[in-house]
Structure formats: structure tokens, C-alpha cells
C-alpha positions in Angstrom: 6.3 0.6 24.2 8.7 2.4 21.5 7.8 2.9 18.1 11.3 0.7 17.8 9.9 -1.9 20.3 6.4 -2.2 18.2 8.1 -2.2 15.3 9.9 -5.3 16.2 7.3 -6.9 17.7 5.2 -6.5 13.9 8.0 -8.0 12.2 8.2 -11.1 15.1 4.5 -11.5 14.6 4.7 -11.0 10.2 7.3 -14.1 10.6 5.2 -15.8 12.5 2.4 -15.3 10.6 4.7 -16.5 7.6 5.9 -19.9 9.6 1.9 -20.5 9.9 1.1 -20.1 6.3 4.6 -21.9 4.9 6.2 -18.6 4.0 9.4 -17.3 3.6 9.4 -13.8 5.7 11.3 -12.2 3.3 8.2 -12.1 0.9 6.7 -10.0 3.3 7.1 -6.2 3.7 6.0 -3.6 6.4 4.7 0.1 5.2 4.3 2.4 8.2 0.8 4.7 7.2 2.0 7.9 8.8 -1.2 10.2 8.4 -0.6 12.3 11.3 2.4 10.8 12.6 5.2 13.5 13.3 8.5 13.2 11.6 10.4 12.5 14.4 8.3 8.8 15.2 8.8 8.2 11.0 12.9 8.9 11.8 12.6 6.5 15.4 10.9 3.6 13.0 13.6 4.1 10.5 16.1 4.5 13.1 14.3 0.3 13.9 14.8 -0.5 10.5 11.5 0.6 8.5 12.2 1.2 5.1 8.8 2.1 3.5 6.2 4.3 4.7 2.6 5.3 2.9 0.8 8.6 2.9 -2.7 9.7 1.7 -2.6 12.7 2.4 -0.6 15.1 -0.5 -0.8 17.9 1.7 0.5 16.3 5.3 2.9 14.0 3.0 5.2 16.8 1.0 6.9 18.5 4.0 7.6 15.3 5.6 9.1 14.4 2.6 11.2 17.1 2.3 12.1 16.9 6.5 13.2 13.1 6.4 14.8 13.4 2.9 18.4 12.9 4.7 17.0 9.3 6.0 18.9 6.9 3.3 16.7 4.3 1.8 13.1 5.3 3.0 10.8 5.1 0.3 7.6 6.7 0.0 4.9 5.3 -1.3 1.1 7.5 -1.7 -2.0 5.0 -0.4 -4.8 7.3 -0.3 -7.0 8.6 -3.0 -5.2 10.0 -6.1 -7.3 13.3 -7.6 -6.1 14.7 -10.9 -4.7 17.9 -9.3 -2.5 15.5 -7.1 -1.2 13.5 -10.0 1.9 15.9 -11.0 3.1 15.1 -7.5 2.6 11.8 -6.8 4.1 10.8 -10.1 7.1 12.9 -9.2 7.8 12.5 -5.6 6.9 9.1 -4.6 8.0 5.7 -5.2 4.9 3.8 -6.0 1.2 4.7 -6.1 -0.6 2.2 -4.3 -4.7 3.6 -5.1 -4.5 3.8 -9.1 -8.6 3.0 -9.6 -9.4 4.7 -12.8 -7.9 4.9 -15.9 -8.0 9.2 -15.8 -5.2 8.1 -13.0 -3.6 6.4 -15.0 -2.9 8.8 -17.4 -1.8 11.6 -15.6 0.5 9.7 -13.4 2.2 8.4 -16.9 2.0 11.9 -18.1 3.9 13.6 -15.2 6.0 10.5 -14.5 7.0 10.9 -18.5 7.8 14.9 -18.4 9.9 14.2 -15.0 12.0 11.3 -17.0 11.2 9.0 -14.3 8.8 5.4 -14.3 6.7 5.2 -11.3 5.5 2.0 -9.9 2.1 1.3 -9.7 -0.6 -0.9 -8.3 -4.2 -0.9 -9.2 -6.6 -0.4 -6.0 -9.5 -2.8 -6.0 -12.4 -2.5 -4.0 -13.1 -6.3 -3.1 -16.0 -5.5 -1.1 -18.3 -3.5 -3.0 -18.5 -0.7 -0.8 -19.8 2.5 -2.6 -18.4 4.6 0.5 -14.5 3.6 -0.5 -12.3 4.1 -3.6 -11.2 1.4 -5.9 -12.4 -0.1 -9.2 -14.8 -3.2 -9.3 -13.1 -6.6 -9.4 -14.0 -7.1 -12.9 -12.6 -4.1 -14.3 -9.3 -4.4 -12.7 -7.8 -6.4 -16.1 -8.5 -3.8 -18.1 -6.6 -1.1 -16.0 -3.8 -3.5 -15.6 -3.5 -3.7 -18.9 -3.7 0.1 -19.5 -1.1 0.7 -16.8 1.3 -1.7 -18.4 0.8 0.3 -22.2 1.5 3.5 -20.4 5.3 4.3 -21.2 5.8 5.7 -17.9 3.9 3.3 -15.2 5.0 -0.1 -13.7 2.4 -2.2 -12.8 3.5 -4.1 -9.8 0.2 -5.5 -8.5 -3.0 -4.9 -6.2 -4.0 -3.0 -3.3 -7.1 -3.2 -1.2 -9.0 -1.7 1.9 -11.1 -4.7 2.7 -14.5 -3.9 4.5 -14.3 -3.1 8.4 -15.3 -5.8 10.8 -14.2 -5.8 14.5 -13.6 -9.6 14.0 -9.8 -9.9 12.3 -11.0 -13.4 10.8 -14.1 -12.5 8.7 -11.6 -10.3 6.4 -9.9 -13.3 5.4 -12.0 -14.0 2.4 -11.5 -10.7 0.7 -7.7 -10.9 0.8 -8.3 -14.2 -0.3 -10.3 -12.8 -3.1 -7.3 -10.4 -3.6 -4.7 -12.7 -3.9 -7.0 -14.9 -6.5 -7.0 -11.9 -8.5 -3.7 -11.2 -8.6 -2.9 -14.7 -9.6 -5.3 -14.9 -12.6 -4.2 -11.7 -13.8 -0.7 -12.9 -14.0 -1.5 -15.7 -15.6 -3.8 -14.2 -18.0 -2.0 -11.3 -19.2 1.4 -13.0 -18.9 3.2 -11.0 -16.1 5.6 -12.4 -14.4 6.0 -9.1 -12.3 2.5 -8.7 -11.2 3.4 -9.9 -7.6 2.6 -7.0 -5.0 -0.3 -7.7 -3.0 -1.1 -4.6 -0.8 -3.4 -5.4 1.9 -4.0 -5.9 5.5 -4.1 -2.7 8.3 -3.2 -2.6 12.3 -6.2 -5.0 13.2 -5.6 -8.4 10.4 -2.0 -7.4 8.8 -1.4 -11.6 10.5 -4.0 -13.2 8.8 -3.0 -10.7 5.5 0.1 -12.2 5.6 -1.1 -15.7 6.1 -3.5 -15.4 2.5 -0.8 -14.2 0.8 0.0 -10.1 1.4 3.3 -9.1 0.1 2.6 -6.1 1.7 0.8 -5.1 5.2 0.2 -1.2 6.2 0.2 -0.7 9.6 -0.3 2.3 11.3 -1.7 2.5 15.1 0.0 -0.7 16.0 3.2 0.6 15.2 3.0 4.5 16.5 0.3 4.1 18.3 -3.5 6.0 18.0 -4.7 8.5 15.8 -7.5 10.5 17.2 -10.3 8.6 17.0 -12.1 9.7 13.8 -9.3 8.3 12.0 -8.4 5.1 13.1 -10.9 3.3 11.2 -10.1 4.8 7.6 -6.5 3.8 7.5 -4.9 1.7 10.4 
């Protein structure tokens, strides 16, 4: 299959997914992770209709960005780990960061997104299994850097992201986007915003059953340009 054939097979299956859960498919939208996908696949998905693509990589990310910067409406959002010598250019070159975990993040990303004259949009990365081996902060801590983010003068908070644990069955992730979406909902609630409504969550192998508990968001990378090598599929699909 194409990367333009996938692609519209994804959205047919998000709707789907949507129909299942009572949704309206519009709620729903599909990031293409590109870590070590060639610019010419990102310009075939876009040529399909893709409008948002996620990076975690600063190094791989910046010359695609400036290759594909002639594609109108793509929008880049960064999904892996932010270190504070990436901050200055994730605040300045991408549309939202999707992994804000600690509240040193935070601040540099405001900082940078401040001296640029820009406001970045932001969504705080919670680790909703526990694992020590991933990024993310602890479900009970995610208030508080809400919170922060939304003081910041430079940082929209949008809502959460999360890299549930691995399973080979799709269905045993439910709960933790379940757990997700609870969280996201209480935190509106409780902090009073209204525009807390991004739920980032879901990969190649249970972006269906993301969508069905709620994802506003899915990333999907191998299902829609096909394998990495190996050692890499598992990280970020």
C-alpha cells in the first residue's frame, strides 16, 4: 500500500472507531510520528491530506523542517523527550510540545517562547503506568504543572499526552487511556479550563481503542509509512 492509501485507511478505521464509541470524527486528529521517515513519505502523507506530524528527535526534526517548510498548513508538533539544551528550539520552531514533564521544561520553553514573541502550545506528558524506564510526571503531580504551565506568560496548556505501557494485546491498554482521559476531565473541572481538551495518546498498535476512550489525538507511525528498523518500532509507533 501507499502512504496515501494507509493514510486513508487510518482515518476510515479513526471514524469507525468514533461511530463505535458515539463520536463525532471530527474530534479526532491523526499526527504522523516521522522519526526516520524521509521527507519525501512526510510530502506523499500531506499530499493525502495529513496536516500534523510529531518528532522526537531535535536533531532528525530541524532539516525536515526546513525541507517541507513550502508544504502549506503542516504543523509540527515535538513528542519526544524535551532536554534543556533543546528548549530554545522547540519553543521556537514547533507548534506544540507534546512531552512537557517537569516544571525546568516548563520554564525554558516559556522563556524562549517569550524572547521569540511567540506562545507555544503545550501539553503535559503523564506517565500513567509507572514505568521508571519512560518520561513523564506521576499522575498526581500533573495538577501542579498544569497549573504552572497556565501562569507561564508564554505556554498554552492544551491538555495531556501519554505513552501507555507496551503490551502485544491492543485491549489491555484500554485502562490507561481510560485513566488519561479521567485525568484530563478532573483537571478541567478543578482548575476551571474550559480549554484543557487535548488528549494525546494511542500509537500504530491501539490508536482504535485510543479513540474509542476518548483520544483527541492518535500518533501513528508504522501503520501509516510503514516499519522502522526494528529497534525502534516499540519506542514510538
Amino acid at each position: 500500500m501507499t502512504v496515501a492509501e494507509r493514510h486513508g485507511e487510518i482515518l476510515a478505521r479513526i471514524a469507525a472507531a468514533c461511530a463505535r464509541a458515539g463520536r463525532d470524527p471530527s474530534q479526532v486528529r491523526l499526527l504522523g510520528a516521522t522519526k526516520q521517515v524521509p521527507p519525501e513519505a512526510i510530502r506523499e502523507a500531506h499530499k493525502a491530506g495529513l496536516r500534523i506530524v510529531g518528532e522526537n528527535r531535535l536533531q532528525e526534526a530541524l532539516p525536515k523542517l526546513d525541507a517541507l517548510a513550502d508544504l502549506p498548513g503542516l504543523e509540527w508538533h515535538f513528542i519526544g523527550p524535551i532536554q534543556s539544551r533543546k528548549a530554545r528550539d522547540v519553543a521556537r520552531r514547533f507548534a506544540c510540545a507534546q512531552s512537557v514533564d517537569r516544571e525546568k521544561v516548563a520554564r525554558l520553553l516559556s522563556q524562549h517562547a517569550a524572547e521569540a514573541g511567540r506562545r507555544l502550545r503545550v501539553l503535559v506528558e503523564v506517565n500513567v503506568g509507572g514505568e521508571g524506564s519512560k518520561t513523564g510526571c506521576p499522575p498526581g503531580e500533573a495538577e501542579a504543572l498544569v497549573r504552572l504551565c497556565a501562569e507561564l506568560p508564554a505556554l498554552e496548556p492544551a491538555g495531556l499526552m501519554a505513552v501507555p505501557p507496551f503490551t502485544d494485546d491492543p485491549e489491555a491498554g484500554r485502562p490507561f487511556h481510560r485513566r488519561l482521559r479521567a485525568l484530563r476531565d478532573a483537571l478541567r473541572d478543578r482548575l476551571g479550563m474550559p480549554g484543557l481538551r487535548e488528549l494525546s495518546t494511542g500509537m500504530s498498535r491501539d490508536y482504535e481503542i485510543a479513540v474509542e476512550e476518548g483520544a483527541t489525538i492518535v500518533r501513528v507511525g508504522t501503520t501509516l509509512f510503514g516499519p522502522r528498523p526494528a529497534a525502534q518500532e516499540r519506542a514510538d509507533d
